[in-house]
C-alpha positions in Angstrom: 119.6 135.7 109.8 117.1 136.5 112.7 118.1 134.1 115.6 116.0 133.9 118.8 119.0 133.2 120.5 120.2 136.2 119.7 116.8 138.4 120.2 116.4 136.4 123.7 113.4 134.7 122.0 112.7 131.5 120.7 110.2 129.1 120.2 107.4 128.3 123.1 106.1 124.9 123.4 103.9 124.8 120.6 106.2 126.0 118.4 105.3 129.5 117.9 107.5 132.7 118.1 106.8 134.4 121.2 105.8 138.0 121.4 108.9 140.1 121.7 108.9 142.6 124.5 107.8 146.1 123.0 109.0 148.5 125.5 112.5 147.3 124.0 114.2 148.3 121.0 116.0 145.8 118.7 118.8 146.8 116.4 120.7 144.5 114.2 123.8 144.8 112.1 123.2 144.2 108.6 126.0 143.0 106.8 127.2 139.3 108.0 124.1 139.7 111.1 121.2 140.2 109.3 121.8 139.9 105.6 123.7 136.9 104.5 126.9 137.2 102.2 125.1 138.1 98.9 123.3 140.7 101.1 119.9 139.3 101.0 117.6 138.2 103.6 116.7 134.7 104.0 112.6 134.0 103.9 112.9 132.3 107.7 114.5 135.8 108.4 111.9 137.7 106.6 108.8 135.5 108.1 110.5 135.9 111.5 110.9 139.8 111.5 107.4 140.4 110.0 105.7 138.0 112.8 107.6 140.1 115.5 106.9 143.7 113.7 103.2 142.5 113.5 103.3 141.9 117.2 105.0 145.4 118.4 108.5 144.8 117.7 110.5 147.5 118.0 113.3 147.3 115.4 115.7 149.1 113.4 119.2 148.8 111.3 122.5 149.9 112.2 125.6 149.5 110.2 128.3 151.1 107.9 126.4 151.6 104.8 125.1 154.9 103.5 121.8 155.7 104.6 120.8 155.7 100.7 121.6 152.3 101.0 119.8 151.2 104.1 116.9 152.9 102.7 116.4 150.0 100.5 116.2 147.1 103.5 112.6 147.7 104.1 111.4 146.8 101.0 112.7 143.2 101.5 110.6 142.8 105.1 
């Protein structure tokens, strides 16, 4: 799951996600980071990663999986 913690963002005072900072590049683990344990991703984290990619977030994976299998994360976002 996305946590702004974790991204060094958050919620501002109105309760919106604020823009992530785009001259930055944000890579997550996948398995047990950003997929839970049945290796999906939760809606809150797909609505969260969506709303920062549509604001300039720069993101990709990293993990131990085969790229054939990374491949397939997209799709879910």
């Amino acid at each position: 799951m996305i946590s702004p913690v974790a991204t060094g963002m958050g919620d501002d005072a109105e309760g919106d996600i604020l823009k992530p900072d785009v001259s930055t590049l944000y890579v997550s683990d996948l398995d047990g980071t950003l997929l839970g344990n049945d290796t999906s991703l939760s809606q809150y984290s797909k609505d969260t990663l969506n709303a920062m990619l549509d604001q300039g977030l720069l993101f990709t994976v990293a993990g131990a999986r085969s790229i054939a299998s990374m491949v397939r994360l997209p799709a879910h976002v």
